[in-house]
DSSP file (Angstrom, degrees, kcal/mol; ACC not computed):
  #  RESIDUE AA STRUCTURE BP1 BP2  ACC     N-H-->O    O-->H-N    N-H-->O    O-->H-N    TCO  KAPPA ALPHA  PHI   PSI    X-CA   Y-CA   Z-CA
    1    1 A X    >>        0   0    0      0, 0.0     4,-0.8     0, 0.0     3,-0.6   0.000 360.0 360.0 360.0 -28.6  -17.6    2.8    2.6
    2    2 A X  G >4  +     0   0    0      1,-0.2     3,-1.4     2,-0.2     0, 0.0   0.880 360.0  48.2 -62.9 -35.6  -15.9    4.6    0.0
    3    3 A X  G 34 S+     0   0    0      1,-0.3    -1,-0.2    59,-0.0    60,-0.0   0.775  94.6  77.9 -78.6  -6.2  -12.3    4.9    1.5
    4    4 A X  G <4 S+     0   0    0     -3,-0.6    59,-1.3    58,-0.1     2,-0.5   0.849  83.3  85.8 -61.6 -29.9  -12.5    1.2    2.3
    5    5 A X  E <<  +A   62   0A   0     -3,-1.4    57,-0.3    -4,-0.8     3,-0.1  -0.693  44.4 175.5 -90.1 141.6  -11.8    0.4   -1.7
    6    6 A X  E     -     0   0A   0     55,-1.0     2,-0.2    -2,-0.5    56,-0.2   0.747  64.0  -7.6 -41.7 -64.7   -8.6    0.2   -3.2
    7    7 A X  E     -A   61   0A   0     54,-1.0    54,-5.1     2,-0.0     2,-0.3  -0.987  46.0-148.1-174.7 146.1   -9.2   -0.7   -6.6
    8    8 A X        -     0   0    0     52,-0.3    15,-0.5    -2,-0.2     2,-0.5  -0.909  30.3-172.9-117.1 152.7  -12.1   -2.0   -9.3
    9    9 A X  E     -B   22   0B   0     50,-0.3    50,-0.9    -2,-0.3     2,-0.6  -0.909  19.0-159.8-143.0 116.0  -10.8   -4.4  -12.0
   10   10 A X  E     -BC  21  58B   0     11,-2.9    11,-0.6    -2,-0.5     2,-0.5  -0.899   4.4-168.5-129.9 112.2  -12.2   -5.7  -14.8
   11   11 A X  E     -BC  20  57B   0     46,-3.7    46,-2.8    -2,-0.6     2,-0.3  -0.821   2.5-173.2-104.6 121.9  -10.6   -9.0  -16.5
   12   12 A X  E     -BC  19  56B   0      7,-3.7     7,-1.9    -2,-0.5     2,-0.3  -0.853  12.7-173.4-102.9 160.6  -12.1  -10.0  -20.3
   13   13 A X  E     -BC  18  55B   0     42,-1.4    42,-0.7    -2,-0.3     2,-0.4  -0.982  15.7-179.5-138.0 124.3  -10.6  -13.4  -21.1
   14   14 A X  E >  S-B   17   0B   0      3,-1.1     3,-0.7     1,-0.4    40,-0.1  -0.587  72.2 -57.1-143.1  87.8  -11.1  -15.1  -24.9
   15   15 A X  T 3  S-     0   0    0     -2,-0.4    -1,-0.4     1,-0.3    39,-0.0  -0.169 121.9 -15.3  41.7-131.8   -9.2  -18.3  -24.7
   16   16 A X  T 3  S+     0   0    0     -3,-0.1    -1,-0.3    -2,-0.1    -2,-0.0   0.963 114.8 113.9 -59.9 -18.0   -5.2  -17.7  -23.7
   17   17 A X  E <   -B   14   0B   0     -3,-0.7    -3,-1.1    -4,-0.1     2,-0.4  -0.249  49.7-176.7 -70.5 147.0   -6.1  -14.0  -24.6
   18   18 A X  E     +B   13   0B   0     -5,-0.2     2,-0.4    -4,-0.1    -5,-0.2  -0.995  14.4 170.9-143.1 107.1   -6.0  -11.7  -21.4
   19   19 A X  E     +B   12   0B   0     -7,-1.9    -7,-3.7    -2,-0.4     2,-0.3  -0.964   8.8 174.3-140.9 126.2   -6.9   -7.9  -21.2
   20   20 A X  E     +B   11   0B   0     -2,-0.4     2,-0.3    -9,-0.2    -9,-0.2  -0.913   3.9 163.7-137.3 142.5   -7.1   -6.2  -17.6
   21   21 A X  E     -B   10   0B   0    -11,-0.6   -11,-2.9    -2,-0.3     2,-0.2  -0.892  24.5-137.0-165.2 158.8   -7.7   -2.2  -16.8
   22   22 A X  E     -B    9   0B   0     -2,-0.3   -13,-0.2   -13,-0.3     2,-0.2  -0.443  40.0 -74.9-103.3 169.2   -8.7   -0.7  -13.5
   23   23 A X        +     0   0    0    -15,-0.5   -15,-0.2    -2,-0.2    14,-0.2  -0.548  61.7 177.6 -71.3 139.2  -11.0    1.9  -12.8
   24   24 A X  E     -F   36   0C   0     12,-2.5    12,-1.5    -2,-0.2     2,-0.3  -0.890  30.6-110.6-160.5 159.4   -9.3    5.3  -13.9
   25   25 A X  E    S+F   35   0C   0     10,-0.3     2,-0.3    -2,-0.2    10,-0.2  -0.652  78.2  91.4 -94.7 174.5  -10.4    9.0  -13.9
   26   26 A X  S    S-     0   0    0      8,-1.0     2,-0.4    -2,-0.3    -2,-0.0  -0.952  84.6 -26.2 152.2-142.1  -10.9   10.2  -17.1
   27   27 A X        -     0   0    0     -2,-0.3     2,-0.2     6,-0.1     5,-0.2  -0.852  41.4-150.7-117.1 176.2  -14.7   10.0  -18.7
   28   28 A X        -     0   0    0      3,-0.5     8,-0.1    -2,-0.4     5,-0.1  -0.014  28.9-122.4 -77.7 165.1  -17.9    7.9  -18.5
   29   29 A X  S    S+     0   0    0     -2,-0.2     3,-0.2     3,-0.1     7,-0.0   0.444 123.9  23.6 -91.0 -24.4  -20.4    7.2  -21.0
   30   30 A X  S    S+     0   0    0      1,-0.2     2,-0.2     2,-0.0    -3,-0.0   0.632 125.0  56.2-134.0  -9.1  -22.8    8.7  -18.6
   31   31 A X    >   -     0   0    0      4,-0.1     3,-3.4     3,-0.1    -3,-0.5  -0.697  61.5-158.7-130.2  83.0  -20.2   11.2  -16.4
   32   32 A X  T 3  S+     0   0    0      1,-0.2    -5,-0.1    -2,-0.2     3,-0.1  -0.078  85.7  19.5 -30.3 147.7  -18.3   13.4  -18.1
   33   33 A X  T 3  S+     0   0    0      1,-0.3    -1,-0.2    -5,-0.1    -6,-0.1   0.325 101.9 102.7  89.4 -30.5  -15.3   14.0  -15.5
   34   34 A X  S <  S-     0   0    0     -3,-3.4    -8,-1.0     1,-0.1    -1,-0.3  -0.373  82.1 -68.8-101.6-164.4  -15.7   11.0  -13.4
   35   35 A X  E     -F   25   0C   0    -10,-0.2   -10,-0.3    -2,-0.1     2,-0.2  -0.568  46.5-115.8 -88.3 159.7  -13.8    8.0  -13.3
   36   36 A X  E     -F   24   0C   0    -12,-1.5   -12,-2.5    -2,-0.2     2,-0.2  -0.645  34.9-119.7 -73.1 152.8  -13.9    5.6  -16.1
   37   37 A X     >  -     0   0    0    -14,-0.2     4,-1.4     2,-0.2     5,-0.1  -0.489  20.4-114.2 -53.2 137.1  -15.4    2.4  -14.9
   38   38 A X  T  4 S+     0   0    0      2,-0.2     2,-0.5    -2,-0.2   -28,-0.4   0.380 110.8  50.7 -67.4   2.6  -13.3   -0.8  -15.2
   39   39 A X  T  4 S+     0   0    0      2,-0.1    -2,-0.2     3,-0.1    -1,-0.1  -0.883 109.6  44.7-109.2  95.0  -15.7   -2.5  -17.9
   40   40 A X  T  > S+     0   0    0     -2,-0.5     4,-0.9    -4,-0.1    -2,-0.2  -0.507 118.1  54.5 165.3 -42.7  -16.0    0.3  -20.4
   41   41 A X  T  < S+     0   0    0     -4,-1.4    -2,-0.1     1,-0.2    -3,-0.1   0.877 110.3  40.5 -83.5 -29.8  -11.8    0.4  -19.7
   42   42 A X  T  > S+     0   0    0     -4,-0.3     4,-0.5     2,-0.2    -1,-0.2   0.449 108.5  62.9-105.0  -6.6  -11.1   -2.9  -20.5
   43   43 A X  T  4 S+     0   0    0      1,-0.1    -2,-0.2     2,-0.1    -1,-0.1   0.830  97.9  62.1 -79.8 -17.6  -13.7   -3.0  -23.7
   44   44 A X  T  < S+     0   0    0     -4,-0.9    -2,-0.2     1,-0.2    -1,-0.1   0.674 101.0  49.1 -90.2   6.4  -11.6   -0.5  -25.1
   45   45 A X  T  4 S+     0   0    0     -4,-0.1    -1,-0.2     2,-0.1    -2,-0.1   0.643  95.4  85.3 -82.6 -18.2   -8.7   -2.8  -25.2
   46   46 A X  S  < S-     0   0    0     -4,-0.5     2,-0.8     1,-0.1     3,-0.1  -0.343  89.4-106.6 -83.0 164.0  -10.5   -5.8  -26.8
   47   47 A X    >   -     0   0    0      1,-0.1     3,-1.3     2,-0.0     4,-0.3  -0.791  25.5-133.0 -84.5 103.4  -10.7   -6.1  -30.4
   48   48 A X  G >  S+     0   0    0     -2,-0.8     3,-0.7     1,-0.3     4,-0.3   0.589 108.5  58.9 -74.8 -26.0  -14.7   -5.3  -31.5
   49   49 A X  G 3  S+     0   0    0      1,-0.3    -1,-0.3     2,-0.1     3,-0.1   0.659 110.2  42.0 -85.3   8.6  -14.6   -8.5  -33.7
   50   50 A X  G X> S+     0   0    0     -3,-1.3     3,-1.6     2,-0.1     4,-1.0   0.505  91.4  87.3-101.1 -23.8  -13.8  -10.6  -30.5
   51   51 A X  T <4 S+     0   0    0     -3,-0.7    34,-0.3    -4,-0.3    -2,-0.1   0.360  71.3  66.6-100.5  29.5  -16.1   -9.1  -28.0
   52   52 A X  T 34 S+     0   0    0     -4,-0.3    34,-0.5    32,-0.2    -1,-0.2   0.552 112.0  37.8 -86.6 -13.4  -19.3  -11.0  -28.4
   53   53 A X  T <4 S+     0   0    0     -3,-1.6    -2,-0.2    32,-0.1    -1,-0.1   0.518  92.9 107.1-107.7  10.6  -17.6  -14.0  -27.2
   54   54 A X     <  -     0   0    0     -4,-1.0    32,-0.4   -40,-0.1     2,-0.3  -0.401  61.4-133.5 -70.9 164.5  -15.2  -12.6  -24.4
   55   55 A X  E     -C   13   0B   0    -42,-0.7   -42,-1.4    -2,-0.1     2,-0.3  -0.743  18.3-162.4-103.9 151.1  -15.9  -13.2  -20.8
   56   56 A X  E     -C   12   0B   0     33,-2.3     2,-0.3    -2,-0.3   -44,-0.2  -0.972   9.5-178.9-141.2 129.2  -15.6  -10.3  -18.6
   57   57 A X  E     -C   11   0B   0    -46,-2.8   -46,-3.7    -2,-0.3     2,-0.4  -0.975   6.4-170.0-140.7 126.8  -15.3  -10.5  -14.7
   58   58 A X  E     -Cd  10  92B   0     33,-3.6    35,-0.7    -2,-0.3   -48,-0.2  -0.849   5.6-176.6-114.6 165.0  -15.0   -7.1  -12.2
   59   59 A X        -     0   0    0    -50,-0.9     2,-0.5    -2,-0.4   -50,-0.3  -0.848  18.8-147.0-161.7 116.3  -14.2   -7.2   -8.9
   60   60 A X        -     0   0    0      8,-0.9     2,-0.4    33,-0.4   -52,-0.3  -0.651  20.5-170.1 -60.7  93.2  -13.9   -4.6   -6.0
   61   61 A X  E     -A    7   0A   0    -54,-5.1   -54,-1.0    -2,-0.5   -55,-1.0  -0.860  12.7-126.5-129.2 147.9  -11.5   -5.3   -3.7
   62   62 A X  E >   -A    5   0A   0      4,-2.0     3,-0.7    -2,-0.4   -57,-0.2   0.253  27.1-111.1 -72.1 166.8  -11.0   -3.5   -0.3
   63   63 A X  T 3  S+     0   0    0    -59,-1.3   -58,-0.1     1,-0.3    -1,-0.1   0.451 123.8  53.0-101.9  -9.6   -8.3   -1.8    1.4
   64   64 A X  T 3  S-     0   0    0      2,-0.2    -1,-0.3   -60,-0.2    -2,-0.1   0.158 119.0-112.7-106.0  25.5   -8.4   -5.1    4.0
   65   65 A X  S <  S+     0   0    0     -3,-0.7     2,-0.3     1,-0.2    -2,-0.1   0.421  75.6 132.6 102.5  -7.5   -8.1   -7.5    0.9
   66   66 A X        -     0   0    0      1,-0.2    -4,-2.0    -6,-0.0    -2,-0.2  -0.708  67.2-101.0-138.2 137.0  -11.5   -8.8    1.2
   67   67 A X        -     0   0    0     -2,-0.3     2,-0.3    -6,-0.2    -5,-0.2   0.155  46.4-169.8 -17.7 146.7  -13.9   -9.0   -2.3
   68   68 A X        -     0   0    0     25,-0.2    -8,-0.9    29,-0.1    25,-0.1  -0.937  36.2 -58.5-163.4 173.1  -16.5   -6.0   -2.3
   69   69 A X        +     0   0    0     -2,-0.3    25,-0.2    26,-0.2   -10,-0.1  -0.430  62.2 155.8 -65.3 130.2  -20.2   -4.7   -4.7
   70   70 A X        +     0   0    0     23,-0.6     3,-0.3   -12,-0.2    24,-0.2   0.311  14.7 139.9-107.1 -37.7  -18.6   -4.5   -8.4
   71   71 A X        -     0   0    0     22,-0.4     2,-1.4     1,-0.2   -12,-0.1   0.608  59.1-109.1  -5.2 142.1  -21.7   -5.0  -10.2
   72   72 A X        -     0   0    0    -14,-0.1    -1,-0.2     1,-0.1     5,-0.2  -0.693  30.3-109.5-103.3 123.9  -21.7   -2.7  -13.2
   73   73 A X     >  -     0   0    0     -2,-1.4     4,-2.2    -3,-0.3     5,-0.2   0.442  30.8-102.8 -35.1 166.5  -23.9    0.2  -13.3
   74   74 A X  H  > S+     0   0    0      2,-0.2     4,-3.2     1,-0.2     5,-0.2   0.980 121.5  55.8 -54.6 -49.9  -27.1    0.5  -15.7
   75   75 A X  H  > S+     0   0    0      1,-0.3     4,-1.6     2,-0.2    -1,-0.2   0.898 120.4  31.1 -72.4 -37.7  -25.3    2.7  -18.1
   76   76 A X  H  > S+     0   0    0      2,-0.2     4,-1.5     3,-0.1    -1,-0.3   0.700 103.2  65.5-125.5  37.8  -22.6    0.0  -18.4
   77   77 A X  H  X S+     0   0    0     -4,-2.2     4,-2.5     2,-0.2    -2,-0.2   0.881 110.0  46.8 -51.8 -54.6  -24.4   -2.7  -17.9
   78   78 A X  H  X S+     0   0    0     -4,-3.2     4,-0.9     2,-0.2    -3,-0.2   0.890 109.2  56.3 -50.0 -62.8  -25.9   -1.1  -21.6
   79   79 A X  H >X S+     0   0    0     -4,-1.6     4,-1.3     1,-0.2     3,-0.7   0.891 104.4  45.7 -33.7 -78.6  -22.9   -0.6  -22.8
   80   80 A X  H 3X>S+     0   0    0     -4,-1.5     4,-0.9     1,-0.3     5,-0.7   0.832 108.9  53.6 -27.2 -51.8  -21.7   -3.9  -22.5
   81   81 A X  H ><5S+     0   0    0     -4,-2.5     3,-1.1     1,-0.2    -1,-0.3   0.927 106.1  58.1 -72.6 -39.8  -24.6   -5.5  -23.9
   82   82 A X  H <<5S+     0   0    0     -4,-0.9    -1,-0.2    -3,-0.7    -2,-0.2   0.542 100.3  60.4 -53.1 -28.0  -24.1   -3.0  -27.0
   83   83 A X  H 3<5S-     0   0    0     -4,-1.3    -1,-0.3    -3,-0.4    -2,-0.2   0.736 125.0-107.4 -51.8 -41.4  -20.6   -4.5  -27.4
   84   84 A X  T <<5 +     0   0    0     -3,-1.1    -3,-0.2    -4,-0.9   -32,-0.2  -0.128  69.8 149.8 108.4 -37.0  -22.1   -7.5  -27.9
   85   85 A X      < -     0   0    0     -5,-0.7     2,-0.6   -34,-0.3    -1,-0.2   0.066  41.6-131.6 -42.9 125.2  -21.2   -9.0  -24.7
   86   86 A X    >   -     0   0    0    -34,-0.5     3,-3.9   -32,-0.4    16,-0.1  -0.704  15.4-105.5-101.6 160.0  -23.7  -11.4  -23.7
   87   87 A X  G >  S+     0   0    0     -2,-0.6     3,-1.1     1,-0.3    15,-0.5   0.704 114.2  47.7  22.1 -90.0  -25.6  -11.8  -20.2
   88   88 A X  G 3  S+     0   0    0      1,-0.2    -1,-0.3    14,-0.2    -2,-0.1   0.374  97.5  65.0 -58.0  -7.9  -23.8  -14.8  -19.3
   89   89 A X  G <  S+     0   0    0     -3,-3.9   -33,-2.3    12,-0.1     2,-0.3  -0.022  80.0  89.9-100.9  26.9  -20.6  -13.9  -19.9
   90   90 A X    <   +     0   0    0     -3,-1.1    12,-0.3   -35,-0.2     2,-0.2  -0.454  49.3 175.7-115.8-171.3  -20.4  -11.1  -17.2
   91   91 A X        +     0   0    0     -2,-0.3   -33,-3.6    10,-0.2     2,-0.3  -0.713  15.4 143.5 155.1 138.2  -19.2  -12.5  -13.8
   92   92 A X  E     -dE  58 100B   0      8,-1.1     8,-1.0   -35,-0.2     2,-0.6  -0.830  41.6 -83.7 170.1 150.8  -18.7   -9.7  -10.5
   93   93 A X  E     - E   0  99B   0    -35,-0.7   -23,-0.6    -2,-0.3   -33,-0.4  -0.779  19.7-133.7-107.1 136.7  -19.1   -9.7   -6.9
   94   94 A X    >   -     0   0    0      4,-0.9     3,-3.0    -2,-0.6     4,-0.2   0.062  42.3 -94.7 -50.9 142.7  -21.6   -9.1   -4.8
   95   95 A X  T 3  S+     0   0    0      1,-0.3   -26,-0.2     2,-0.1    -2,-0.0   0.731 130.2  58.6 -61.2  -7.8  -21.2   -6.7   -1.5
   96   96 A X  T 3  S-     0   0    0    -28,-0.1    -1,-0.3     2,-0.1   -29,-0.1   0.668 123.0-110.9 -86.4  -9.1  -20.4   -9.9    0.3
   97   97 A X  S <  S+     0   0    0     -3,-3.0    -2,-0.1     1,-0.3   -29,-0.1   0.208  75.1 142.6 108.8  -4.9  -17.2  -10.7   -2.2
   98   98 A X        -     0   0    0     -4,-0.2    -4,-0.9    -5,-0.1     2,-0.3  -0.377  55.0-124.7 -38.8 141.6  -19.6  -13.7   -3.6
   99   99 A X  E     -E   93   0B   0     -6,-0.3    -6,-0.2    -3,-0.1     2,-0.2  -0.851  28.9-168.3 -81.8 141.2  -19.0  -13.9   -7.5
  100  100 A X  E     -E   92   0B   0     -8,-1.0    -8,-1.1    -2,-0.3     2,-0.4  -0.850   9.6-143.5-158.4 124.5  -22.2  -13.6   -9.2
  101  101 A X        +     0   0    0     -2,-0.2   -10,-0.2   -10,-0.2   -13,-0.1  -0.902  55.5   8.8-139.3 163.2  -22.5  -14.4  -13.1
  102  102 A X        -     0   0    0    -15,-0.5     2,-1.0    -2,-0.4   -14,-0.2   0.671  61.1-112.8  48.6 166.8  -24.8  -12.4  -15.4
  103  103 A X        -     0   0    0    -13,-0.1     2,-0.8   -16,-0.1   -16,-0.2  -0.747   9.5-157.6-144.1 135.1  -27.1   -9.3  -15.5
  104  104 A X              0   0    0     -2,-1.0   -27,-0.0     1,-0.1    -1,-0.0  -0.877 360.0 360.0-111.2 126.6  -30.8   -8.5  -15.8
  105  105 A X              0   0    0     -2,-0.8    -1,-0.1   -28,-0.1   -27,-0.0   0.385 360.0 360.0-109.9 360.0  -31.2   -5.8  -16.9
């Protein structure tokens, strides 16, 4: 399943403001060594005193184009919430490419 993705993407949006990153190696909060995850990449673009009311939406998408599982791991799932980012402001898709909004964690 793995060589089917392409790219992970994580878009935060807070009114016209715009901030976008991919999934990248470098580190993890929880894997030295691996790649950073595309929510953790695109929090470090936002400004801290904005990002309890940004929206943040990731999305997988496949080497045939088609929507794929983004859901964001526990550790940032955690993360996120630690930001300040609330619940309802997460949005990602589901292994059927469905968008999906919030996380219980």
């Amino acid at each position: 399943m793995k060589n089917n993705i392409i790219i992970v993407t994580a878009i935060a949006e807070l009114g016209r403001s715009r901030w976008i990153a991919n999934s990248r190696l470098g580190s993890h909060p929880c894997c030295p060594r691996k790649a950073t995850h595309a929510e953790v990449a695109v929090m470090g673009k936002i400004p801290r005193q904005c990002r309890e009311h940004v929206t943040i939406r990731v999305y997988r998408v496949r080497k045939d184009g088609s929507l794929g599982m983004a859901r964001p791991c526990e550790h940032c799932q955690l993360y996120l919430f630690r930001e300040g980012v609330r619940s309802k402001n997460i949005y990602w898709t589901d292994r059927n490419g469905i968008w999906q909004r919030g996380l219980n964690f």
